[in-house]
C-alpha positions in Angstrom: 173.1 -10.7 158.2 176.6 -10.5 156.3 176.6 -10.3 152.8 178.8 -13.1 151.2 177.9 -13.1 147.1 180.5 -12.0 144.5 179.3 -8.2 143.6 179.7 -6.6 140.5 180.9 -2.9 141.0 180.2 -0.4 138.4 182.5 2.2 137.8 180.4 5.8 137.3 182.0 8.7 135.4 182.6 7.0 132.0 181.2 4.6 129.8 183.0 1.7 130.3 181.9 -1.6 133.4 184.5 -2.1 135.9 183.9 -5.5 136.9 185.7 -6.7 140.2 184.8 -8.8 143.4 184.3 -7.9 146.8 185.6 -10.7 149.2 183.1 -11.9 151.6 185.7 -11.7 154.3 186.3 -7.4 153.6 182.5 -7.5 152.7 181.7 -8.7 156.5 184.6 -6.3 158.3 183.2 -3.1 156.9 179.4 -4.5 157.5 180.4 -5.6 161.4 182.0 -2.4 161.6 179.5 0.3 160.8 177.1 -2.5 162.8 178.7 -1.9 165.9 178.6 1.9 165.2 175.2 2.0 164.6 174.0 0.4 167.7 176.3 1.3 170.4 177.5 5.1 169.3 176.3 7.9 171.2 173.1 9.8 170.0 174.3 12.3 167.5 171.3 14.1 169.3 173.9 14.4 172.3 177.1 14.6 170.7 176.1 17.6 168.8 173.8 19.6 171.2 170.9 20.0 168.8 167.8 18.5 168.9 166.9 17.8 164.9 169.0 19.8 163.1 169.6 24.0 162.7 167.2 25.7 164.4 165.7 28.9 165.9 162.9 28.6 168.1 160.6 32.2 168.1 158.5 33.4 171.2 156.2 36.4 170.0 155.1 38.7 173.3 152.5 41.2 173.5 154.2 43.9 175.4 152.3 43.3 178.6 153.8 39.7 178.6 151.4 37.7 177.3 152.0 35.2 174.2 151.8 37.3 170.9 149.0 36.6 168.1 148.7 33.9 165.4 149.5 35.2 161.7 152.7 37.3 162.5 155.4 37.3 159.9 158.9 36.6 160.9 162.2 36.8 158.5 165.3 34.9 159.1 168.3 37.2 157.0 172.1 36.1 157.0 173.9 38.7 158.6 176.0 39.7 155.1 172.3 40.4 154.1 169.1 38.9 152.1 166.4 36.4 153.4 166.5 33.0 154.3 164.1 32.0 155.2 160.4 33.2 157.3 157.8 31.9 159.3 154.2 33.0 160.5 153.5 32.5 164.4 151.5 30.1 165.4 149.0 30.2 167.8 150.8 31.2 171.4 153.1 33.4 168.9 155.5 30.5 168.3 157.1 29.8 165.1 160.1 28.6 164.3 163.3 29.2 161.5 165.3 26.2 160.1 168.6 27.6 158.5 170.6 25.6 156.2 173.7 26.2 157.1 175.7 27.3 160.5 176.5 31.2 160.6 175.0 34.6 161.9 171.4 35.3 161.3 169.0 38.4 161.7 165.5 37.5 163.1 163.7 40.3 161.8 159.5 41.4 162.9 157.9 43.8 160.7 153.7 43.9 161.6 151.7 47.5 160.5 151.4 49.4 163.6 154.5 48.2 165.3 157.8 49.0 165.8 160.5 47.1 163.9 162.3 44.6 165.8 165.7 42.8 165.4 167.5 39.9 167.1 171.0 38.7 165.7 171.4 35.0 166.5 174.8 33.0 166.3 174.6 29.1 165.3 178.0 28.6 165.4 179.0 26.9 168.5 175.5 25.1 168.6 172.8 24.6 166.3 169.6 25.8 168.5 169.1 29.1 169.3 165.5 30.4 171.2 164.5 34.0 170.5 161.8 36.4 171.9 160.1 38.7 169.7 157.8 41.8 171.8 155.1 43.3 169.8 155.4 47.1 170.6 153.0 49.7 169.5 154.3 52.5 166.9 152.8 55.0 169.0 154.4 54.4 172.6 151.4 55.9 174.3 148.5 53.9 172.9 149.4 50.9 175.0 151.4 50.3 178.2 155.0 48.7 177.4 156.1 46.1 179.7 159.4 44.4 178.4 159.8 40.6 178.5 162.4 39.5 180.6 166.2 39.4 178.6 167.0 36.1 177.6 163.6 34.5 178.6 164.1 32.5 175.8 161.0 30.3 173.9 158.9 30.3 177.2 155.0 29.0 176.7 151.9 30.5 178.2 152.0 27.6 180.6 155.0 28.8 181.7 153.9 32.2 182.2 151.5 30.3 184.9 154.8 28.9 186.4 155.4 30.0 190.2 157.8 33.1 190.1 160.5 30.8 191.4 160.1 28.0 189.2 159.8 30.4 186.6 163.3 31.5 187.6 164.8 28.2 187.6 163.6 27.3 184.6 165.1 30.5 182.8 168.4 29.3 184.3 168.6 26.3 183.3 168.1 26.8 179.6 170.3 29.7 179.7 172.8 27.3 181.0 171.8 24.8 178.1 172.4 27.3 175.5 176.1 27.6 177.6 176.5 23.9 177.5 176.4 23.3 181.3 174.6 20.4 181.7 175.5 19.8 185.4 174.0 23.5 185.9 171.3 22.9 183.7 170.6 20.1 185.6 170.3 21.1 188.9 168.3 24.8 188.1 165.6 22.7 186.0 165.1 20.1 188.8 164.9 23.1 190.9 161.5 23.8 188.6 160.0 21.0 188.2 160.3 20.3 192.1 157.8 23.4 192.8 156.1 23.1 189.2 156.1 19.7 187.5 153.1 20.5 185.5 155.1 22.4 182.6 156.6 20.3 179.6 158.9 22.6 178.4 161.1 22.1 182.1 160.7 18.0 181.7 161.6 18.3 178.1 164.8 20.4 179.0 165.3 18.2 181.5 165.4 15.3 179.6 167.3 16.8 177.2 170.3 17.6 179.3 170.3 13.8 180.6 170.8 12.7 177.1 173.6 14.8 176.7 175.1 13.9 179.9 174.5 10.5 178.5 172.1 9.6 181.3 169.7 7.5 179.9 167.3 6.6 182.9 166.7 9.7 183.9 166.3 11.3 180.2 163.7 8.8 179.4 161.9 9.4 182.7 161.7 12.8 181.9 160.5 12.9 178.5 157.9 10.0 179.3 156.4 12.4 181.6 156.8 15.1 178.9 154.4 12.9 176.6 151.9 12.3 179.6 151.7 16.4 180.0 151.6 16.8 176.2 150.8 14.0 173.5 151.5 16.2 171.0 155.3 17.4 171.3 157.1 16.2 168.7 160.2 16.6 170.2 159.8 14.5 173.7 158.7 11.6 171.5 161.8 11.9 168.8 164.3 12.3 172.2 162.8 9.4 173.7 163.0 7.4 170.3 166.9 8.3 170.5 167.1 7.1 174.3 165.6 3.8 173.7 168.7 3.3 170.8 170.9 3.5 173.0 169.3 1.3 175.2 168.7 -1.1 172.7 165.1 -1.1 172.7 164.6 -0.6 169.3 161.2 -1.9 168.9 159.7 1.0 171.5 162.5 3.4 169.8 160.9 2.6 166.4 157.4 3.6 167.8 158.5 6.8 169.5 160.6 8.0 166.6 157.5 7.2 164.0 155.0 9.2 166.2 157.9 11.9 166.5 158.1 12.3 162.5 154.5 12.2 161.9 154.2 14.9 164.2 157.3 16.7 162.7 158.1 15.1 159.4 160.8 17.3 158.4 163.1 16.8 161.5 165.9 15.6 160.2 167.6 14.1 163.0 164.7 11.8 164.3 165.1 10.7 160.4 168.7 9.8 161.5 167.7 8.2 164.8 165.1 6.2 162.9 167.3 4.8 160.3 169.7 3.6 163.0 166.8 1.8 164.6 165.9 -0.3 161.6 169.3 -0.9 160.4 169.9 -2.1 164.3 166.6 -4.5 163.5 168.5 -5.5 160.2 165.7 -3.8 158.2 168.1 -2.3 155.7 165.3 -1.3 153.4 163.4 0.4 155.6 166.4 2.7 157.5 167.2 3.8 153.4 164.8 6.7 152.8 165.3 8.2 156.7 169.1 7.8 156.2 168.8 10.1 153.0 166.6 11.9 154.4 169.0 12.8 157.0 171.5 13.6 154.7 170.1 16.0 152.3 168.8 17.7 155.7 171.9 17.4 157.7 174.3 17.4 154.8 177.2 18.8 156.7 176.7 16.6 159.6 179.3 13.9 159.5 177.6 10.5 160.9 174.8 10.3 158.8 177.1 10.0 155.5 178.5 6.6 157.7 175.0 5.0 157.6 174.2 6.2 154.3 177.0 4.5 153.0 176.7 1.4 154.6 173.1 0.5 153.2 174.7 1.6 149.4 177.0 -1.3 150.5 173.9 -3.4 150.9 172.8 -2.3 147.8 175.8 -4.0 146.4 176.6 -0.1 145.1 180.4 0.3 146.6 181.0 3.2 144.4 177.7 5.5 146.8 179.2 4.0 149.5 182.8 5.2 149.1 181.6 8.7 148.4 179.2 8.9 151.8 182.3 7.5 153.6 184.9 10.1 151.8 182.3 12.4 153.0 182.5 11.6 156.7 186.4 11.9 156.5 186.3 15.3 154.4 183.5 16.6 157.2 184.9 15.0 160.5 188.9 14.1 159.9 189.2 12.9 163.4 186.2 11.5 164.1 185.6 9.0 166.7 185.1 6.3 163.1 187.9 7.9 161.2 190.4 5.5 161.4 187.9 2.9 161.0 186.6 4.6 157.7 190.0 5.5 155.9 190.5 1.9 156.1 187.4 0.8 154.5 187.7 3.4 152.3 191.4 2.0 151.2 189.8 -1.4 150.9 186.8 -0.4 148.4 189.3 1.8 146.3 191.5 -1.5 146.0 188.8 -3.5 144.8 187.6 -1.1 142.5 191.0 -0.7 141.0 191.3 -4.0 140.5 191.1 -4.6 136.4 
């Protein structure tokens, strides 16, 4: 629904009330615009080739190959030195590091009785990164060392039960992921799941690399299956919620994407993803605090400041929404809604100017 009442704009910085109108007919443009955009635009999910924001997925190993123990303690330090950020595995010595910021990091392990380990990870190019940590013994003789495989990457113990030759596949196909082969990808993860289909790390790689090749059926196949395998993955229901955007079904999208965040409520993207599904279901009020959410997360990703500024327009609040939009242009220039937004931007600027 189009707003069409007069608005009064408030100038912020000074004491003084700026008082001017909005037309209805400028009013509707920008609203139609960022409509479209926000129901037809292609999962940020796939355009950027992260899941939910910065991350760096840990895999602790004993060093005869089986998952590490619970209670480890992990550091994340920026490669020009001091911490930030840590984690404590999990159980399956899993954990995982959300930086703030793209750059080069230092996953450091430090445990009593074992030997200090370092990985440097880059998230620069993309914005996941998987790691694996081996626990080995200070003294090298008092237990056997048997090295995990190089770039084995954030494997589960259900894939350690993998057949050696889906095993295989399945390393190559996230290592291609991590390249940004989806085609590749593709076809080495099929490869595993046709002699293993009982592992929901493959299906959820799978699926992932459909939504990035923009392949909608066969992304939501996979990840439904994911969810069969494991109820519990956050990540197969907050991927699914972003398939069924784009396919418009925003009333399963909305139910995927809730389960998602209450399973991972700090995963900022599915926060995106969800605001987009209200705002498609014209539940402005609802899609505000994900939208923000998003954007205090995700502050230097450029389509969630579009959103963002489109409910301050709803809030009749033009001055909000000009600086979400100015943000957009300063973060993404030549964008595929820059054009779209430096007009907008001109239009609200007009009005505002207007004495």
């Amino acid at each position: 629904m189009f707003m069409r009442s007069r608005s009064d704009l408030h100038a912020e910085g000074n004491n003084s009330r700026l008082t001017s109108r909005l037309s209805t007919a400028m009013f509707s443009s920008i609203i139609l615009a960022f409509l479209v955009f926000c129901t037809s635009s292609t999962s940020v999910l796939a355009q950027s080739g992260a899941r939910f924001g910065l991350e760096i997925d840990v895999q602790l190993r004993m060093a005869n190959g089986h998952p590490g123990p619970r209670g480890v303690h992990i550091t994340m330090e920026s490669a020009e030195g001091g911490t930030e950020g840590d984690c404590q595995t999990s159980e399956g010595g899993k954990c995982e590091l959300r930086p703030t910021s793209a750059g080069v990091y230092i996953v450091r392990l430090r445990e009593p009785g074992y030997k200090e380990m370092s990985v440097r990870v880059e998230l620069t190019a993309i914005t996941r990164q998987f790691v694996t940590l081996e626990l080995q013994p200070s003294d090298p003789g008092s237990q056997p060392r048997t090295t995990a495989p190089a770039n084995s990457g954030n494997v589960s113990a259900a894939e350690l039960n993998m057949p050696p030759k889906a095993l295989a596949e399945f390393q190559k196909g996230q290592k291609a992921m991590e390249q940004k082969k989806m085609d590749e990808a593709i076809s080495h993860l099929r490869k595993s799941v046709s002699q293993y289909d009982a592992s929901p790390q493959s299906l959820l790689l799978l699926g992932s690399a459909y939504l990035e090749k923009q392949d909608w059926k066969q992304a939501q196949a996979s990840l439904e299956k994911v969810i069969q395998l494991d109820p519990n993955l956050s990540d197969a229901y907050l991927e699914l919620g972003a398939v069924y955007n784009q396919t418009k079904d925003y009333p399963k999208a909305e139910t995927a994407l809730t389960k998602g965040l209450q399973l991972s409520p700090d995963a900022a993207g599915g926060h995106y993803e969800l605001a987009k599904t209200y705002w498609a279901m014209n539940r402005w009020q609802d899609a505000a605090p994900h939208a923000s959410q998003a954007v205090a997360n995700l502050p230097n990703l450029a389509p969630p400041h579009v959103l963002l500024g489109n409910i301050f327009l709803r809030r009749n609040d033009p001055q909000r929404a000009l600086h979400e939009y100015q943000e957009y242009l300063r973060l993404d220039p030549n964008g595929s809604m820059a054009a779209g937004t430096r007009e907008m931007v001109a239009k609200i600027e007009k009005s505002l100017n207007k004495k």
